[in-house]
N, CA and C atoms as a LAMMPS dump frame, in Angstrom:
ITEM: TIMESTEP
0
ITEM: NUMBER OF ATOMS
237
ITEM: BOX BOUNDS ff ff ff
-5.0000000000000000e+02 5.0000000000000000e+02
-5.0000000000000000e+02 5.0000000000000000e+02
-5.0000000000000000e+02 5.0000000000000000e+02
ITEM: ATOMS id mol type element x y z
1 1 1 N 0.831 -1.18 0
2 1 2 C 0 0 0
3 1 3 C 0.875 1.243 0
4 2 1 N 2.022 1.291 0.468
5 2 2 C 3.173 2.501 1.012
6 2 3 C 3.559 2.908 -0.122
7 3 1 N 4.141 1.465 -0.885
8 3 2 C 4.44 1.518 -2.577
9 3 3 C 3.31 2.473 -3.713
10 4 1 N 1.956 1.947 -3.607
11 4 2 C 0.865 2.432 -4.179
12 4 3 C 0.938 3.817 -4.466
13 5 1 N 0.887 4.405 -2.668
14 5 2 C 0.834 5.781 -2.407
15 5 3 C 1.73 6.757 -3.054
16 6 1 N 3.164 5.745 -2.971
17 6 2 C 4.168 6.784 -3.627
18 6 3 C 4.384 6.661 -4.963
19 7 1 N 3.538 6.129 -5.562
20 7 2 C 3.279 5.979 -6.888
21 7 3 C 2.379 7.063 -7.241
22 8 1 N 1.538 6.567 -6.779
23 8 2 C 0.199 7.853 -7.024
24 8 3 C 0.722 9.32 -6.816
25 9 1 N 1.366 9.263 -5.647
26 9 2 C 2.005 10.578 -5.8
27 9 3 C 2.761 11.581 -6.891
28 10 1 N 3.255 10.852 -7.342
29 10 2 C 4.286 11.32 -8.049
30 10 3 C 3.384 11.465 -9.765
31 11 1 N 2.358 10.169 -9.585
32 11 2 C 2.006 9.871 -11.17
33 11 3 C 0.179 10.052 -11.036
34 12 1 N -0.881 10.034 -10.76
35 12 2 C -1.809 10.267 -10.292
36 12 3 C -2.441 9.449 -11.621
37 13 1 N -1.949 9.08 -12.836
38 13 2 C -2.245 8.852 -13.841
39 13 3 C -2.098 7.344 -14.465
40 14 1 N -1.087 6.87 -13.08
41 14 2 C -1 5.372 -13.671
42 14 3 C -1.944 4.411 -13.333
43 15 1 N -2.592 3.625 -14.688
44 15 2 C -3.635 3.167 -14.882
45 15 3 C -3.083 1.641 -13.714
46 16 1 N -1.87 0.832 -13.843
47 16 2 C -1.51 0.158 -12.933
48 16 3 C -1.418 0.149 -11.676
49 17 1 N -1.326 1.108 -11.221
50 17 2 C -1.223 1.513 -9.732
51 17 3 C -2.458 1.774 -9.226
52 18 1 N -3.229 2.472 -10.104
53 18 2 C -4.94 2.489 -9.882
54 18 3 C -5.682 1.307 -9.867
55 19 1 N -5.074 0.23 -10.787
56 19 2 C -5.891 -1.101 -10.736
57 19 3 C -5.797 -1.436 -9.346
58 20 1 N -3.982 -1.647 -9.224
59 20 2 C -3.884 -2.257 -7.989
60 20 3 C -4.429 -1.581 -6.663
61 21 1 N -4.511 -0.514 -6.839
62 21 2 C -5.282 0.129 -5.697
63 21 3 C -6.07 -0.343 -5.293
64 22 1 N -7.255 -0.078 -6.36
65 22 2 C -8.643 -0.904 -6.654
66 22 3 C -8.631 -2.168 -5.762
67 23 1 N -8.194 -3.461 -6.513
68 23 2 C -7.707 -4.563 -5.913
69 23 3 C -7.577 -4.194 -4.274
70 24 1 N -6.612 -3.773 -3.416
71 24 2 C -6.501 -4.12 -2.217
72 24 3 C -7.201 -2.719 -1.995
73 25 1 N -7.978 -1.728 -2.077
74 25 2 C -9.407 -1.309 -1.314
75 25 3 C -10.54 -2.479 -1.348
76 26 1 N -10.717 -3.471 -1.89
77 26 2 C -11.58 -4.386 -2.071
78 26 3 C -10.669 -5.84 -0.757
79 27 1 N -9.86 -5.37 -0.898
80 27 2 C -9.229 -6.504 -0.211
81 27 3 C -9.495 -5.804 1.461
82 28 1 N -9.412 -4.631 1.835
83 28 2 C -9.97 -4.04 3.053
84 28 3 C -11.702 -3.266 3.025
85 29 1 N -12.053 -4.437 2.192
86 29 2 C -13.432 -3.906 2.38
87 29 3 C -13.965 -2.691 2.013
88 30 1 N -13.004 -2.289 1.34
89 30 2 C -13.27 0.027 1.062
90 30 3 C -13.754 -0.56 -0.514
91 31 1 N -14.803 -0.409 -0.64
92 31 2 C -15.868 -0.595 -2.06
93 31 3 C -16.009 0.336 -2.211
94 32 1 N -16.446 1.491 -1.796
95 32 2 C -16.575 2.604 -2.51
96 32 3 C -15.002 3.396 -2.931
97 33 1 N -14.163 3.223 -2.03
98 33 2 C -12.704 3.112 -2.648
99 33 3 C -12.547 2.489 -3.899
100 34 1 N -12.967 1.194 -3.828
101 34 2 C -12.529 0.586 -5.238
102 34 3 C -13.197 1.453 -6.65
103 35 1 N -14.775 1.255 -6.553
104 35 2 C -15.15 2.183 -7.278
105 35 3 C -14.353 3.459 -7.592
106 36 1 N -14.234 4.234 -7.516
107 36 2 C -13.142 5.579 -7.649
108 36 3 C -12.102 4.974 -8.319
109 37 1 N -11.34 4.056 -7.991
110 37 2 C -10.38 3.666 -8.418
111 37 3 C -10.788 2.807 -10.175
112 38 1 N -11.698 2.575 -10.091
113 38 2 C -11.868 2.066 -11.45
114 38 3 C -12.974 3.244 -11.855
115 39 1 N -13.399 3.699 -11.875
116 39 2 C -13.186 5.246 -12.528
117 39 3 C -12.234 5.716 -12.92
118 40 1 N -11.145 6.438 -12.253
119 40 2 C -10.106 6.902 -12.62
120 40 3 C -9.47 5.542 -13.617
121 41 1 N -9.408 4.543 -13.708
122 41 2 C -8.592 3.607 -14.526
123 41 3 C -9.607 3.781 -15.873
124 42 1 N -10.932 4.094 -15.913
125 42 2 C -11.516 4.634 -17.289
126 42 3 C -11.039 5.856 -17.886
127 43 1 N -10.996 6.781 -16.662
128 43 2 C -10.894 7.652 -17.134
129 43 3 C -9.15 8.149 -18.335
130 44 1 N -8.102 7.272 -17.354
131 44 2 C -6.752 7.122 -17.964
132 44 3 C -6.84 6.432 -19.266
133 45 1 N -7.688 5.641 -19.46
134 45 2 C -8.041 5.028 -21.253
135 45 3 C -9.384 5.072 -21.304
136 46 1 N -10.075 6.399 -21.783
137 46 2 C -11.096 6.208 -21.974
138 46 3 C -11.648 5.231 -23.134
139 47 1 N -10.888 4.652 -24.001
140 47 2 C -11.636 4.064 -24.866
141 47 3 C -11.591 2.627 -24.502
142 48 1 N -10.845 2.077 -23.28
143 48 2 C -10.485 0.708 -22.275
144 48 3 C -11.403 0.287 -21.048
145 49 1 N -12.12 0.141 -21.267
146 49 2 C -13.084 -0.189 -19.996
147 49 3 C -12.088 -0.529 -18.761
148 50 1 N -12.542 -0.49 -17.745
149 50 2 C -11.808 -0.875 -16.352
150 50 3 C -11.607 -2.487 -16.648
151 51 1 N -10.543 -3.284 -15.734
152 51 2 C -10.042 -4.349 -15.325
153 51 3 C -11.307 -5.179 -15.014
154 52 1 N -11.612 -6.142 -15.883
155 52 2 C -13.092 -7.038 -15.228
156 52 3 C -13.068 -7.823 -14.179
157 53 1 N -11.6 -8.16 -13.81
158 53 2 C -10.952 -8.765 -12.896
159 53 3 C -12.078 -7.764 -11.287
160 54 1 N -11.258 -6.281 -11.731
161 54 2 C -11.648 -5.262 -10.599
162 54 3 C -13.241 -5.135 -10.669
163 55 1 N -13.744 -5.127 -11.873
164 55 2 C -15.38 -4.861 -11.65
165 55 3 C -15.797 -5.61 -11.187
166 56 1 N -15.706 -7.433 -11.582
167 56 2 C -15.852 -8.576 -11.081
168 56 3 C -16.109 -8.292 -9.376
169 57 1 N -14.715 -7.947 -9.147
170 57 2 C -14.552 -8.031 -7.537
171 57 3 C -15.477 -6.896 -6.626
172 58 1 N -15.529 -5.835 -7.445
173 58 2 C -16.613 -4.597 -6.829
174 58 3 C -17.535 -5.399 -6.619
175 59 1 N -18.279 -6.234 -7.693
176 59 2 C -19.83 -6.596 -7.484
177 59 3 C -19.87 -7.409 -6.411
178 60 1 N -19.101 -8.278 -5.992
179 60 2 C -18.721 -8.99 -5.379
180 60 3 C -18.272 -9.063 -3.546
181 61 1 N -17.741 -7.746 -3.915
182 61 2 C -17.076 -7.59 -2.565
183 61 3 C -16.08 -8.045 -1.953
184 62 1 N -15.529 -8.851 -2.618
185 62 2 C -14.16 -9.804 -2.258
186 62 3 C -13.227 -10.106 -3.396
187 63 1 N -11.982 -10.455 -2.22
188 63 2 C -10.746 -11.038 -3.793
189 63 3 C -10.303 -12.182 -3.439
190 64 1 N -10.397 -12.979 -4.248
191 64 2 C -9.669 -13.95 -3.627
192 64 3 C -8.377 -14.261 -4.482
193 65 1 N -7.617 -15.369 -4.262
194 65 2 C -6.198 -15.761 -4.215
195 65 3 C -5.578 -15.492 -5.906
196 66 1 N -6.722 -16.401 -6.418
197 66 2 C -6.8 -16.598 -8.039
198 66 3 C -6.788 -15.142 -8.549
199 67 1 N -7.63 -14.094 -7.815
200 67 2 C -7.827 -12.775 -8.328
201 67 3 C -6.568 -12.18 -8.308
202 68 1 N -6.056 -11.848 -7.021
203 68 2 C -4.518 -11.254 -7.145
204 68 3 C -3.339 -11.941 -8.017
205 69 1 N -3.289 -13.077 -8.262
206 69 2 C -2.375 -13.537 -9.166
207 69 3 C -2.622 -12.97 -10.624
208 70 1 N -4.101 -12.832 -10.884
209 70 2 C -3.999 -12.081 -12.006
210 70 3 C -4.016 -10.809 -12.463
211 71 1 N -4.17 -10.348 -11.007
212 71 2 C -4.12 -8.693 -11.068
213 71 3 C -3.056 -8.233 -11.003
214 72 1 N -1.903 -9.392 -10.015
215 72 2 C -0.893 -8.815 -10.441
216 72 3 C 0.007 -8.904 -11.947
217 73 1 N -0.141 -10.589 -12.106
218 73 2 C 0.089 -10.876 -13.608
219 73 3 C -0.268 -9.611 -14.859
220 74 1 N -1.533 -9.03 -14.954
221 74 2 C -1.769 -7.791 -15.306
222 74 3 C -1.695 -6.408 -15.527
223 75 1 N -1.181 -6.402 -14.187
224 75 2 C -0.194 -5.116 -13.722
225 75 3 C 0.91 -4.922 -14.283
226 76 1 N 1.834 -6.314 -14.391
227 76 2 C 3.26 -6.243 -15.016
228 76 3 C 3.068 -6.358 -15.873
229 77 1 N 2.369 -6.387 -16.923
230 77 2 C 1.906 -6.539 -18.73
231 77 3 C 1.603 -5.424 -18.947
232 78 1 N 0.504 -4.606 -18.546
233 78 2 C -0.28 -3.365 -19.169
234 78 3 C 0.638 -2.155 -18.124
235 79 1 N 0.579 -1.059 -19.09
236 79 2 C 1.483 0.175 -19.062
237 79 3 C 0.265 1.269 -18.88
């Protein structure tokens, strides 16, 4: 999360760091956190819908194990 922050800081714009955000506000229960966070990840490609991985998990309310392996797998692919 420390990592996240000082990412965001500096870049407010990275669509990766916003996923992963997303991801662990859902992992502490902050849903309306996540939401925001996949907003802003539309908004950085608007013509890219958000991570279905992350919408998946909004509707949901939870992440589980399988989810973070691919969110992170995801993270290190997409720029």
């Amino acid at each position: 999360m420390g990592a996240l922050n000082k990412l965001l800081a500096t870049t407010r714009t990275s669509r990766n760091a916003l996923f992963q955000y997303g991801m662990l506000s859902i992992q502490q229960n902050k849903i309306p956190d996540a939401q925001r966070f996949s907003l802003a990840c539309s908004a950085r490609r608007p013509a890219a819908p958000p991570p279905p991985i992350l919408e998946n998990a909004i509707r949901t309310g939870k992440v589980g194990s399988n989810d973070l392996s691919e969110a992170r797998r995801l993270a290190q692919t997409d720029s």
